[in-house]
VOGU-3710 file (C-alpha; in Angstrom, 3 decimals, decimal comma):
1> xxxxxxxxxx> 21,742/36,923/-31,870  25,146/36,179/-33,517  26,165/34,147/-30,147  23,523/32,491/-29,656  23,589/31,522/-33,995  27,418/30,427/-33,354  26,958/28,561/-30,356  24,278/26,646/-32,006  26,429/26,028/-35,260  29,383/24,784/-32,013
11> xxxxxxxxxx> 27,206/22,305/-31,539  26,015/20,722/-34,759  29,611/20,356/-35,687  31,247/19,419/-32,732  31,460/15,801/-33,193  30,045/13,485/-30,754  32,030/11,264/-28,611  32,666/8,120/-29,380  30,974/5,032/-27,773  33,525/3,446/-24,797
21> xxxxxxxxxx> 35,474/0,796/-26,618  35,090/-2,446/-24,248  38,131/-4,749/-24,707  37,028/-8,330/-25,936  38,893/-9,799/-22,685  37,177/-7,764/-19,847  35,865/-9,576/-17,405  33,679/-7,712/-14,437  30,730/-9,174/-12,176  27,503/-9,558/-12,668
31> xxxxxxxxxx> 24,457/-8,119/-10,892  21,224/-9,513/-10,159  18,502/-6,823/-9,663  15,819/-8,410/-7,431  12,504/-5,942/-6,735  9,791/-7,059/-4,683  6,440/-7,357/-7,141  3,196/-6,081/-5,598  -0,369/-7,048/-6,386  -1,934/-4,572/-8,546
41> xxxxxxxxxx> -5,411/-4,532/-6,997  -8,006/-2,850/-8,617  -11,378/-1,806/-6,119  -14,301/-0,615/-7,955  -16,710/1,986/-5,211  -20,543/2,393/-5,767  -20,865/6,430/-5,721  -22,223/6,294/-2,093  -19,200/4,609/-0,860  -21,445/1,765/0,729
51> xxxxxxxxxx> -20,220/-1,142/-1,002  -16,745/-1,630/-2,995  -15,927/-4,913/-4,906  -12,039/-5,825/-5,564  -10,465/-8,936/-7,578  -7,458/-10,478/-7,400  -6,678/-13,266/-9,138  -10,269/-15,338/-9,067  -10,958/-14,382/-5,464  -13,617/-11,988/-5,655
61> xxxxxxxxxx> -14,475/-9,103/-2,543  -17,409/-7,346/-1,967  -17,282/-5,128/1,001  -20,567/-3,509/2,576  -19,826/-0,810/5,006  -21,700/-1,500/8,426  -23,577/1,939/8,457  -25,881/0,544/5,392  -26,331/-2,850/6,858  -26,886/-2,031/10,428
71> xxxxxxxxxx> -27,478/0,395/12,836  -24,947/1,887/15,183  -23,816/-0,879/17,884  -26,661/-3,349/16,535  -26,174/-6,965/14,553  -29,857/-6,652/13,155  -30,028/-5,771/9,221  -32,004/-3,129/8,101  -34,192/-3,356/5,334  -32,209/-1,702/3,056
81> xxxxxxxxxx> -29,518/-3,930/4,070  -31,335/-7,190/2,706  -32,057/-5,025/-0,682  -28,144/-5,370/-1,059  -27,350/-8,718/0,221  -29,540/-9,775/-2,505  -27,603/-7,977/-5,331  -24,636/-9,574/-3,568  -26,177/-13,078/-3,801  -27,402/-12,646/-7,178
91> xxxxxxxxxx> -23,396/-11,906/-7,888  -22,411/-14,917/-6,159  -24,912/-16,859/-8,195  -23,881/-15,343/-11,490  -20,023/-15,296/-11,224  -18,995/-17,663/-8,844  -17,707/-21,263/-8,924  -19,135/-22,166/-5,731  -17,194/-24,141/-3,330  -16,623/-21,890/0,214
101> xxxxxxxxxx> -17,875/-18,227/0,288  -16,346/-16,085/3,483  -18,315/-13,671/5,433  -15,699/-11,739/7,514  -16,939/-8,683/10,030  -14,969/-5,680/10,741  -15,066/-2,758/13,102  -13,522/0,285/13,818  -11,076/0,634/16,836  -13,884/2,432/18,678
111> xxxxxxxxxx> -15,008/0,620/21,650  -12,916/-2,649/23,345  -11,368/-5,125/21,726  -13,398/-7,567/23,027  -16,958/-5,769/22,619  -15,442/-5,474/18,615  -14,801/-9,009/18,146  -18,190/-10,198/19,505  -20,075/-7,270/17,524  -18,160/-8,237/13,934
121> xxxxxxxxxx> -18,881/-11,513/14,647  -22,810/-11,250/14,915  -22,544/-8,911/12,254  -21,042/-11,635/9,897  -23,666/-14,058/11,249  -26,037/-11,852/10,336  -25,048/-11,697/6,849  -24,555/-15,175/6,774  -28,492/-16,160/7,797  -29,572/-13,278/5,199
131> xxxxxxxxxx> -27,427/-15,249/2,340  -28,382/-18,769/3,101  -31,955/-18,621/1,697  -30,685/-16,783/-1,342  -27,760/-18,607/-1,637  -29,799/-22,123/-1,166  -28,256/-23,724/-4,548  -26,218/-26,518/-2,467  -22,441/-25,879/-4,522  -21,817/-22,702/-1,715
141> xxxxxxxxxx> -20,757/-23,087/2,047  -21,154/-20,160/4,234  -18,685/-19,312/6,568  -18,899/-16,496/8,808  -16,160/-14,648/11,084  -15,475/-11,897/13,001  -12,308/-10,072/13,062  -13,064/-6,638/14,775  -10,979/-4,236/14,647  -7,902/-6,150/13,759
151> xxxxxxxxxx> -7,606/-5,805/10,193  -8,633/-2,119/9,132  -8,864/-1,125/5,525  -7,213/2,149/6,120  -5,980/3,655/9,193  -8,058/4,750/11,934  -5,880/7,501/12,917  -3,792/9,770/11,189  -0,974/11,280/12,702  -2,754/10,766/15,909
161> xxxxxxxxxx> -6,243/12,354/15,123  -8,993/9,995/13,854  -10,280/10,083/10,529  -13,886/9,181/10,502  -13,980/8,339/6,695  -11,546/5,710/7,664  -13,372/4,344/10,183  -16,692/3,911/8,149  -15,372/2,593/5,628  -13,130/-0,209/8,481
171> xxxxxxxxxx> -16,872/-0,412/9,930  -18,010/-3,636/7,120  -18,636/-6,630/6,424  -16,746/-8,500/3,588  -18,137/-11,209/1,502  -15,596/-13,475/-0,546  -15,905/-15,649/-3,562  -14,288/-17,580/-6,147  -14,907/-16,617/-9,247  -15,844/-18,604/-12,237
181> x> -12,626/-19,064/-14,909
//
């Protein structure tokens, strides 16, 4: 106890150093730090995982996975599909600033690449003729593209073995807005 009591009291009364004197006259180069900034992007997920929304800037994203807007290998929407393209349009109606509003496909990297790029295509298409009519307002341009599997929103396969969480969620169809200011 009496160690421990003196080596604390060694302490408290040691004095502390002093700070490093820098001579007026010293002269030494300067550094620029330069750090690449990222994009904080925030993505908002319904509890289903069927449909996530992200912002960035004003351009808004809502992404529908293909499994609740179509059925496997088809470009038809189900019924339950057009339930949520409305929500989506009533979005677009209530947020955005018109102007050009993207419909981009996506698939997984099951299957060719060309069989892909003509399915995400007729996907987007798809969700294009659904939105028109709800979209009919006149200030919004639909475009619609397909980009199969070329731009996945997380990796198909990890460390060689395929995740198929991944690839639902890479199976969708994004729909992109500008948002009002």
């Amino acid at each position: 106890m009496f160690r421990s009591l003196s080596v604390a009291l060694a302490l408290v009364l040691t004095p502390a150093p002093s700070p490093v004197q820098v001579p007026p006259d010293a002269i030494g180069p300067v550094e620029d730090l330069v750090l690449p900034v990222e994009d904080i992007v925030g993505e908002v997920e319904s509890m289903d995982g069927a449909e996530s929304e992200t912002k960035q800037g004003r351009q808004v994203t809502v992404a529908l996975t293909s499994d609740v807007l179509f059925a496997l290998d088809k470009w038809r929407l189900t019924p339950k599909a057009r339930k949520r393209l409305a929500d989506v349009a009533a979005k677009v109606e209530a947020e955005g600033a018109g102007g050009v509003v993207r419909i981009g496909g996506h698939t997984d990297d099951q299957g060719s690449d060309a069989y892909n790029l003509v399915l995400s295509r007729r996907r987007a298409q798809a969700v294009r003729a659904a939105l028109a009519p709800l979209l009919g307002g006149g200030n919004v341009t639909l475009q619609a593209a397909g980009y199969g599997e070329t731009r996945p929103k997380l990796p198909n396969l990890v460390e060689g073995k395929p995740v198929e969480r991944n690839r639902a969620k890479n199976r969708r169809v994004e729909i992109v807005f500008t948002a009002k200011q």
